[in-house]
Every structure is written in structure tokens, then in C-alpha cells.
MARBAKOL-686866 format. One record per residue (C-alpha): residue number from 1; x, y, z. Coordinates in Angstrom, 3 decimals, decimal comma, padded with zeros to 6 digits. Layout:
BEGIN
TORBA;seq;c1;c2;c3
TORBA;NUM;X;Y;Z
...
***
This chain:
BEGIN
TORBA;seq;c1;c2;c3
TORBA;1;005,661;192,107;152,313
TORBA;2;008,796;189,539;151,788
TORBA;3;012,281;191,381;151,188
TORBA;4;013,833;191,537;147,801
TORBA;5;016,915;189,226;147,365
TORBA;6;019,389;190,258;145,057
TORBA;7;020,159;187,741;142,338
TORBA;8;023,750;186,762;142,014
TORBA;9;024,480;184,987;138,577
TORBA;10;027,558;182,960;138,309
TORBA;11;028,794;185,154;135,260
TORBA;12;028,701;187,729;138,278
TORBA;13;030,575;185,781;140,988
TORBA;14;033,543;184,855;138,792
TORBA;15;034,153;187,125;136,122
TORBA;16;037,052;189,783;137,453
TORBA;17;036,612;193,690;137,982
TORBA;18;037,691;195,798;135,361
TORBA;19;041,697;196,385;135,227
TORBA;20;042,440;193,153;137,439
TORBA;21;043,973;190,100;136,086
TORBA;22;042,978;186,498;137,621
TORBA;23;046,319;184,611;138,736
TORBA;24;047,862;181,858;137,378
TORBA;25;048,260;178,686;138,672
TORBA;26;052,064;177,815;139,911
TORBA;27;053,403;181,428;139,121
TORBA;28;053,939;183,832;141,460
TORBA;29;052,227;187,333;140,233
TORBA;30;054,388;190,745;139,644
TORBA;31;056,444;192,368;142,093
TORBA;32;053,893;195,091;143,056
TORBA;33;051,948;192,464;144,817
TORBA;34;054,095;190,915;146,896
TORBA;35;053,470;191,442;150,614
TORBA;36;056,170;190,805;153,281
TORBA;37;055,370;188,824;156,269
TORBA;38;057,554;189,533;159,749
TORBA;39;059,628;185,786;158,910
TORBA;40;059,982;187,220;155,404
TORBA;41;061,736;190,166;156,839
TORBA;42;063,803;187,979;159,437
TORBA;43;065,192;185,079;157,080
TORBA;44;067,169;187,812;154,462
TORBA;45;068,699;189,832;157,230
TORBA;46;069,686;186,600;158,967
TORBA;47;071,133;185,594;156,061
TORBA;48;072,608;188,573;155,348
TORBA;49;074,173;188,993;158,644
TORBA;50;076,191;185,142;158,313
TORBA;51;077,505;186,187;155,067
TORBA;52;078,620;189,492;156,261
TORBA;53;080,346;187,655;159,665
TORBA;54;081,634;184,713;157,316
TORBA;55;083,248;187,462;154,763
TORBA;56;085,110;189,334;157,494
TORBA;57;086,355;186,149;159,326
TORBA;58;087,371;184,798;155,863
TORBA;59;089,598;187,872;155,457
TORBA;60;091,660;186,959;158,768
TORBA;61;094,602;184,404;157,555
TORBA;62;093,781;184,637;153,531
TORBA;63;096,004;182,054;151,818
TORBA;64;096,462;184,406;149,133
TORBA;65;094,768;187,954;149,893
TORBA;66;094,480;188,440;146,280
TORBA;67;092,518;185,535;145,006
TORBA;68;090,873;186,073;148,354
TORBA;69;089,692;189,898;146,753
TORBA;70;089,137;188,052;143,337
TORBA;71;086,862;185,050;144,555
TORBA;72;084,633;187,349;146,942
TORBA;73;084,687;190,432;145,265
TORBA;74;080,949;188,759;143,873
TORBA;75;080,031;188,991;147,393
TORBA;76;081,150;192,582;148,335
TORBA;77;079,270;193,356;145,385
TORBA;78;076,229;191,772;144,977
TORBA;79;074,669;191,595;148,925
TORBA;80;074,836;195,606;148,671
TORBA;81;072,760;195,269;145,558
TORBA;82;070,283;192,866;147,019
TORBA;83;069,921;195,305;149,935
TORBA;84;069,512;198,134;148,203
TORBA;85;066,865;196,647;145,809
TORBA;86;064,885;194,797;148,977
TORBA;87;061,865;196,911;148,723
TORBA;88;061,500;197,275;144,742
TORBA;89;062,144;193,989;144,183
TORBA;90;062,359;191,739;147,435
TORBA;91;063,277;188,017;146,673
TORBA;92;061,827;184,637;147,386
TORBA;93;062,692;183,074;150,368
TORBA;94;064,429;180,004;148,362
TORBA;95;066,627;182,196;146,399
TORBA;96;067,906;184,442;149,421
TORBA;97;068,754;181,177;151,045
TORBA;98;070,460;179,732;147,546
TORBA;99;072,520;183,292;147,333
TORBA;100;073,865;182,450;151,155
TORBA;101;075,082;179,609;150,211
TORBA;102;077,023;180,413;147,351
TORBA;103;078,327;183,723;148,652
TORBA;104;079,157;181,188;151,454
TORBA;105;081,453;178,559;148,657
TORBA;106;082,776;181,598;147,044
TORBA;107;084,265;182,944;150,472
TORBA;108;085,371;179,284;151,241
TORBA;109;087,353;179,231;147,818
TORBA;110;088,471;182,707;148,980
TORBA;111;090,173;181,997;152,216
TORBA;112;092,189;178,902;150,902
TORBA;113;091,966;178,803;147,434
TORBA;114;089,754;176,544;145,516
TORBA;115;092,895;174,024;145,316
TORBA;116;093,562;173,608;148,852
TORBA;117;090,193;174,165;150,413
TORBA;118;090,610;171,444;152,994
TORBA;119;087,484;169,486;152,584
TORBA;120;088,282;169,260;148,970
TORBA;121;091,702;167,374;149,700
TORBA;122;089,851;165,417;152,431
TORBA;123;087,407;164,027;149,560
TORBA;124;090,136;163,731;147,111
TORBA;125;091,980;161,611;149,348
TORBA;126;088,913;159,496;150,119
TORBA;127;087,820;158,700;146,570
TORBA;128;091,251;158,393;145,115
TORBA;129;090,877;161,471;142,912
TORBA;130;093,759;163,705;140,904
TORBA;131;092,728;166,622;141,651
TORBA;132;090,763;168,773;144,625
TORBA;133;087,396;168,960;143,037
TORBA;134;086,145;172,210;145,260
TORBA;135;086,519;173,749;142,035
TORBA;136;084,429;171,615;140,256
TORBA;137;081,922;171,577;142,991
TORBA;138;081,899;175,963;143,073
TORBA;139;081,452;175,828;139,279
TORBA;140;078,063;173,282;139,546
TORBA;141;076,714;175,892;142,223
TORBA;142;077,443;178,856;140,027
TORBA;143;075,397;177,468;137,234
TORBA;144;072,895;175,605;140,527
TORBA;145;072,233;179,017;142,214
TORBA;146;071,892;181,573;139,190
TORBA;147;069,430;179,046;137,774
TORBA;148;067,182;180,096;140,066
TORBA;149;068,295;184,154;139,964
TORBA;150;067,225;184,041;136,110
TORBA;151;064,273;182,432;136,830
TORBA;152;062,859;184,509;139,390
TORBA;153;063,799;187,223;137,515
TORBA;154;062,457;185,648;134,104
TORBA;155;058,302;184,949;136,027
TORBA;156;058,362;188,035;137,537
TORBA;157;059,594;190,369;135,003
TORBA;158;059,054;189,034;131,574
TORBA;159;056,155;187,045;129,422
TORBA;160;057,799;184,081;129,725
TORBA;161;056,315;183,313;132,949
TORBA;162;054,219;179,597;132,127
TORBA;163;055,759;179,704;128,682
TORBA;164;057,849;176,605;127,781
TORBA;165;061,170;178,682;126,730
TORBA;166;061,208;179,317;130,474
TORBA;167;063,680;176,826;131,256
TORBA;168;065,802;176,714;128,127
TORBA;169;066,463;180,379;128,073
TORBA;170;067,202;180,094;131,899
TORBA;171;069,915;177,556;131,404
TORBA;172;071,384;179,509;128,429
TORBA;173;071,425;182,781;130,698
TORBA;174;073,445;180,219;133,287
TORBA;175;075,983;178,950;130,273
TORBA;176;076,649;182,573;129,413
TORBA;177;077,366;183,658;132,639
TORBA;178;079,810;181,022;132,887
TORBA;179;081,698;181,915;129,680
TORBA;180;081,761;185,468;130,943
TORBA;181;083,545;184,321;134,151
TORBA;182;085,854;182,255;132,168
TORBA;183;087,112;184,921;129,923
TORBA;184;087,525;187,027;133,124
TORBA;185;089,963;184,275;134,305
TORBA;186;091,731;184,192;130,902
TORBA;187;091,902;187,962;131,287
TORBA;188;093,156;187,602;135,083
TORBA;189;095,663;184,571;133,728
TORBA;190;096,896;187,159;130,559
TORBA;191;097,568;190,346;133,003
TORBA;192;098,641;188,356;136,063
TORBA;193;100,386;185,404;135,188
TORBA;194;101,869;183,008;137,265
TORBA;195;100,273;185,309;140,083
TORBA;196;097,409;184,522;138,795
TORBA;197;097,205;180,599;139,251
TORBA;198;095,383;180,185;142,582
TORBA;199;093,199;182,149;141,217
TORBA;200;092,415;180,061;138,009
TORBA;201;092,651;176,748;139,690
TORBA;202;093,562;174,721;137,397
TORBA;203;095,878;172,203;138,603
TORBA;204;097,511;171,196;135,703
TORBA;205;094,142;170,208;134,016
TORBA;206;094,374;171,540;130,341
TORBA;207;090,663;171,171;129,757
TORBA;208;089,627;173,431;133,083
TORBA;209;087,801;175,508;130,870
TORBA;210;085,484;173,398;129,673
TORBA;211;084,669;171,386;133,151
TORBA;212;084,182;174,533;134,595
TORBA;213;081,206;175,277;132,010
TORBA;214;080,232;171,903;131,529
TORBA;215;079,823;171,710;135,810
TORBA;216;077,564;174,920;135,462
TORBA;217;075,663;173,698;132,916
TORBA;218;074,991;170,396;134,895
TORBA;219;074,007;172,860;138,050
TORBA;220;071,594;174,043;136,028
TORBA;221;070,074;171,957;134,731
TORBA;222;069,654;169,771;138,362
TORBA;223;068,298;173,353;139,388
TORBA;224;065,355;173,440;137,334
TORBA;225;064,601;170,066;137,649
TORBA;226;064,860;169,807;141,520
TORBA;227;063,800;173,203;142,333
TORBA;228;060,935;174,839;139,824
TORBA;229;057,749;173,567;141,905
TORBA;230;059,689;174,073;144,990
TORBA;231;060,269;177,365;143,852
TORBA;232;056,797;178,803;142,197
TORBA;233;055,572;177,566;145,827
TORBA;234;058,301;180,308;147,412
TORBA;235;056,992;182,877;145,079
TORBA;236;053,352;182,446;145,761
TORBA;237;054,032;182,033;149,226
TORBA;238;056,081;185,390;149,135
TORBA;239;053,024;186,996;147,389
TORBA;240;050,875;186,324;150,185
TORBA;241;053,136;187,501;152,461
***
């Protein structure tokens, strides 16, 4: 008598249980999933520890302890949050490294002041400019780095994951955050006055403002464009764990 072999059609071998969603390609799935490797638990508290070290350090010698308070007050506040919130909602690889960085500018900014961070005079001197452009360069990250924030936020959280409003409602999240920022400086300029001006960083430029927003925009905007594969790659890899 020859065994029975059971028949597998190919309706069978593809078509998903009941209650489980296929993935889709280039977007990393909802939190729930994602699994944590032992590297994925090493590169945030690496991270975290340099920012922590670089903060205190920072502190020692402040050019102005105030703006130094003002500038990395982002920092004091948001690594806490990110630590807290590790095991609801632990984040990509890319973006911890991207929020490092920043933290890292801001707590340049902090120690010197954005207009007399050294290597800003040292490129200012080099290409003939008017002004230090550090502040120019920590406004393009803080539209560069929360690009990537809202977007990781944005797949994971929301239906816009694949959809094409992805990106534009990204870099409007950015522009708004940027305006926000700006009115806090207006509010820091109104209640602090001349007190306040290493903290605005202006240098005499009338239209500060609107560089400032006009730099975050332009991070932005390079974000998406440089970093979206780069970064649905972090998120799937961080859903494999």
C-alpha cells in the first residue's frame, strides 16, 4: 500500500492565516514586532552614554551658562524621554545615531555660543564670510534630523506609511517645528533682552528669522532625499532584530 501525500495548492502556500497581515515592501511593520538584537541594545546606550559625557563636559567653562541652559535644555529633555520610551517604542538604529549628533551641535552651540563656536570662525575666515555660519549649519540639522523623527514616527504609527503625503507632511511637521523654535526665541529676545542675544544669534542679520527656517527647510528636504531607502532598510532591519 503507497502512503497518502497531502496535496498542497498554491492558494494554500501563500494566502496568510487569519488575523495576520503580509508586509510591505520597504516599510518597516508596527512597533509590536520589532525584535531587539544584542548590537541593537549596544549602539543606543553607547550613544547615550557620549551625549551624557559630552553634556557634562560642555557645562565646565560655559561661555554664557545661560544660553548654555537654553541651547541644551532639548537635550536634558529629550534623551530621558527616549529612555524612558525604549521598550514601547525603541528606535531605528539611523535615527538614534541622527539624535547623537544633533544633541551633540546643540551642546557645541551651548558651550560657546552659536556665534563664536570656534570652527564656525575658522570656516568664516576661510571662505571670506560675514558672519559665523554654525548657526546656519544647527538650523539645517534641526530641520535634517527631525526629518527623520517624523518619519519614523509617521510609518510606524499612522496610515501614511507607503502613501505619497509621506514626505510632504514630514517636511511640513519639520517647517513647523522651526517656527515654534523661532517664536520661542522672539519670546526669549521680548523677556530677556539684550541678555538674550547669544542666545538668538543673530549677528546683526535682520533676516535671521527667515534663514533659520529656510536652513531647516533645506535639511529637510536633503533628509528625505538622502536618507528614506537608507532608512526603511534601518526599520526592517530593526524588525528583524
Amino acid at each position: 500500500m503507497s502512503a497518502t501525500r497531502p496535496t498542497v495548492t498554491p492558494s494554500s502556500a501563500t494566502e496568510p492565516s487569519p488575523g495576520s497581515t503580509l508586509p510591505t515592501p520597504g516599510f518597516a511593520q508596527p512597533t509590536p514586532g520589532f525584535a531587539e538584537s544584542a548590537a541593537g541594545r549596544r549602539l543606543p546606550a553607547a550613544l547615550a552614554l557620549a551625549v551624557v559625557v559630552a553634556l557634562a563636559v560642555s557645562a565646565i567653562g560655559a561661555a554664557d551658562p545661560t544660553t548654555w541652559l537654553l541651547e541644551t535644555v532639548w537635550v536634558m529633555l529629550g534623551l530621558p524621554l527616549v529612555v524612558v520610551l525604549r521598550k514601547r517604542f525603541p528606535l531605528s538604529g539611523l535615527l538614534c545615531g541622527l539624535l547623537a549628533v544633533h544633541a551633540l551641535v546643540l551642546i557645541v552651540g551651548g558651550h560657546y555660543t552659536y556665534a563664536e563656536v570656534p570652527a564656525g570662525d575658522w570656516v568664516r575666515d576661510w571662505w571670506g564670510l560675514e558672519r559665523n555660519p554654525y548657526d546656519r549649519f544647527g538650523h539645517l540639522v534641526q530641520g535634517f534630523v527631525p526629518a527623520i523623527l517624523v518619519r519614523e514616527l509617521l510609518v510606524r504609527t499612522s496610515p501614511l506609511r507607503g502613501s505619497r503625503w509621506l514626505a510632504p507632511l514630514t517636511v511640513c511637521a519639520c517647517l513647523a517645528f522651526s517656527a515654534v523654535f523661532e517664536m520661542l526665541e522672539w519670546l526669549a529676545a521680548v523677556t530677556g533682552g539684550q541678555a538674550a542675544d547669544a542666545f538668538l544669534g543673530t549677528q546683526g542679520d535682520v533676516w535671521d528669522t527667515q534663514w533659520d527656517m529656510f536652513c531647516a527647510l533645506i535639511g529637510a528636504v536633503s533628509s528625505l532625499l538622502l536618507l528614506s531607502r537608507l532608512h526603511d532598510r534601518a526599520l526592517a532591519r530593526r524588525l528583524r532584530g
